[in-house]
N, C-alpha and C positions, 0 to 999 in steps of 0.2 A: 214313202215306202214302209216307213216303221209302223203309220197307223199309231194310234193309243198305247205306249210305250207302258209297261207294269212301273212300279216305282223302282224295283231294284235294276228295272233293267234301265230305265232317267237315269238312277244315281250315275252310272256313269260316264253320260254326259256330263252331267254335274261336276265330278271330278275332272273332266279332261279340262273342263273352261274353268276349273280355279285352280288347277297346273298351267294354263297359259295366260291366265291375269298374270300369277308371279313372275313366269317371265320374262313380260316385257315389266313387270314391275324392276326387276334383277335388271335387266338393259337399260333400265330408267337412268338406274342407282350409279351403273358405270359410264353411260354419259355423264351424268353428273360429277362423277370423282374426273375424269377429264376434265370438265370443264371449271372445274373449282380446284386443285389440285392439291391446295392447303389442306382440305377437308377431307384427303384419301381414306386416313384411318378409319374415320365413323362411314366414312362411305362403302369400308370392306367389310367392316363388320356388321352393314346394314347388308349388304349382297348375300355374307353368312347367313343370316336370322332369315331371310329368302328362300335361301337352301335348302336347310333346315325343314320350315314345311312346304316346302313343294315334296319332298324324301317324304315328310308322313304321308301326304295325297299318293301319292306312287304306291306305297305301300300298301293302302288303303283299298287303290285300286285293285291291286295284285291279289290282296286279301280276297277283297268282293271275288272276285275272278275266279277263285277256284272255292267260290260258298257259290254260284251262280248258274244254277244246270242250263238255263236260257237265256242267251246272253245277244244285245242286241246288232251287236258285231261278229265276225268270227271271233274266235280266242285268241288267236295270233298276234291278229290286227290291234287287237285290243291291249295287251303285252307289249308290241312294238311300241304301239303309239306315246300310251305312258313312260315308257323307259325312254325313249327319243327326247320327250319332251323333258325329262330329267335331266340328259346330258346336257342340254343346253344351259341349266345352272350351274351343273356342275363344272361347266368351265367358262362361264362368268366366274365365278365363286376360283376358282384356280387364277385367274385371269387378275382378279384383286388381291387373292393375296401373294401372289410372285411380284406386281409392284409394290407391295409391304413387303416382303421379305426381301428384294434386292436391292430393298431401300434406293430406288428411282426418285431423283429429283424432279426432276422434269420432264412434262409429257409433251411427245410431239404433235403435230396437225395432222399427221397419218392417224397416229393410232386414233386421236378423238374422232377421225371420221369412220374409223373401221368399228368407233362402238357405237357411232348412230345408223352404220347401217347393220350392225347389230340389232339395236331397236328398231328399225326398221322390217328386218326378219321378222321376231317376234310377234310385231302387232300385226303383220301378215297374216303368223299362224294362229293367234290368237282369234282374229276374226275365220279364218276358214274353219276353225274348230267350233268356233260356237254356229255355223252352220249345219255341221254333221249330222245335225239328231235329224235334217230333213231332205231327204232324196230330189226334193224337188231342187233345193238351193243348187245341185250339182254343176251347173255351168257357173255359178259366181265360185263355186268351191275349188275349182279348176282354174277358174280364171284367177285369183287370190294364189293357188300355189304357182302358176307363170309367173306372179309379182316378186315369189318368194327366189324364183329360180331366178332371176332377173336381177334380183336385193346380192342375190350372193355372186355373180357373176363378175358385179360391179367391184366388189369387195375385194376380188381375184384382181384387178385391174389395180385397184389401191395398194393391195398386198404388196406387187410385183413392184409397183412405183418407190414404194416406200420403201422395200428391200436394196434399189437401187443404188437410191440413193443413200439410205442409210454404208451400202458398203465404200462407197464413193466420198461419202463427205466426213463422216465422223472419226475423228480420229483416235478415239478413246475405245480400245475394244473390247474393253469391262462393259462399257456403257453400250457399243454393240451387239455383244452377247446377249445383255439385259435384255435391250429395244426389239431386238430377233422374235424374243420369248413370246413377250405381249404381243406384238403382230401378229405371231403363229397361233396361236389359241387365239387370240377373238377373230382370225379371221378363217379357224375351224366352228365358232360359235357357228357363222353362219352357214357353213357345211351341215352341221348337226339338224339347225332348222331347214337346210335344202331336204335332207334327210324325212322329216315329220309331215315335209309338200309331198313327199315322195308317196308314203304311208298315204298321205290322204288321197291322193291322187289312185291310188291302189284301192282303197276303200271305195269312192266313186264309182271305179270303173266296175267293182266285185256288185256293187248295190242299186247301181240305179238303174 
């Protein structure tokens, strides 16, 4: 559809696929602080440094976006997509540091699994984004946001289990409140990327 895309109007492609490397780089990072639990601290302050420049790429984009009279998106689209794909560190990044700040000892089996389908989201969007620059890809683009809607539905399914059982077994309601926290934010991460399937899926429908 795009044809021979100018450079400025590539660049941002360019920006959206190295907004969602980070992200599932950020999803990597909190699997990992799950699954190593000793090693949280460097793992939250590597999720930070994540953040960090996915915010400049946003910015970057936003910038481009209103220097840009021909833009190979609508405007909107364009805006949504970037900031969507921001919220998703931004509460990784929330997610790691409320286990540092409420000083959590120990992570459950819920939550590790609600951050790999975390990353799981992620690498979803990641690959439907780095499709977007081609109208033709439009049924793998489509099909990839199903995976996404499907990643987070599961999620929903974990959430509640975990919730459950968390009110049911733990006696400690410090330590429930805490565990509450973490559940609820990563398992809006994956709302956030249902959100950017959404966006894309909207895009698809507007272009191809």
């Amino acid at each position: 559809m795009f044809g021979r895309l100018m450079p400025t109007e590539a660049k941002f492609f360019d920006l959206f696929n190295q907004h969602a490397e980070l992200c599932v780089k950020g999803a990597k990072e909190m699997v990992a602080l799950m699954t190593n639990f000793d090693d949280r601290e460097n793992r939250v302050h590597a999720i930070e440094g994540i953040e960090k420049q996915a915010d400049k790429i946003t910015h970057h984009a936003i910038e481009l976006l209103h220097k840009t009279f021909i833009t190979p998106l609508d405007r909107d689209d364009i805006h949504q997509l970037i900031t969507r794909m921001d919220d998703i560190l931004d509460l990784l990044e929330d997610a790691g540091q409320t286990i540092s700040l409420y000083d959590i000892k120990a992570i459950t089996p819920e939550a590790k699994r609600l951050a790999e389908l975390c990353l799981g989201c992620a690498e979803k969007v990641k690959f439907a984004v780095s499709l977007l620059h081609n109208m033709d890809n439009a049924r793998q683009i489509l099909e990839t946001c199903a995976e996404v809607d499907r990643l987070e539905s599961d999620a929903d399914h974990v959430m509640r289990s975990a919730m459950s059982k968390l009110f049911r077994d733990e006696p400690d309601v410090r330590n429930l409140i805490k565990l509450k926290a973490i559940y609820e934010i990563l398992e809006t991460v994956t709302d956030r990327c249902e959100d950017v399937a959404n966006i894309i899926e909207g895009i698809v429908v507007e272009n191809a």
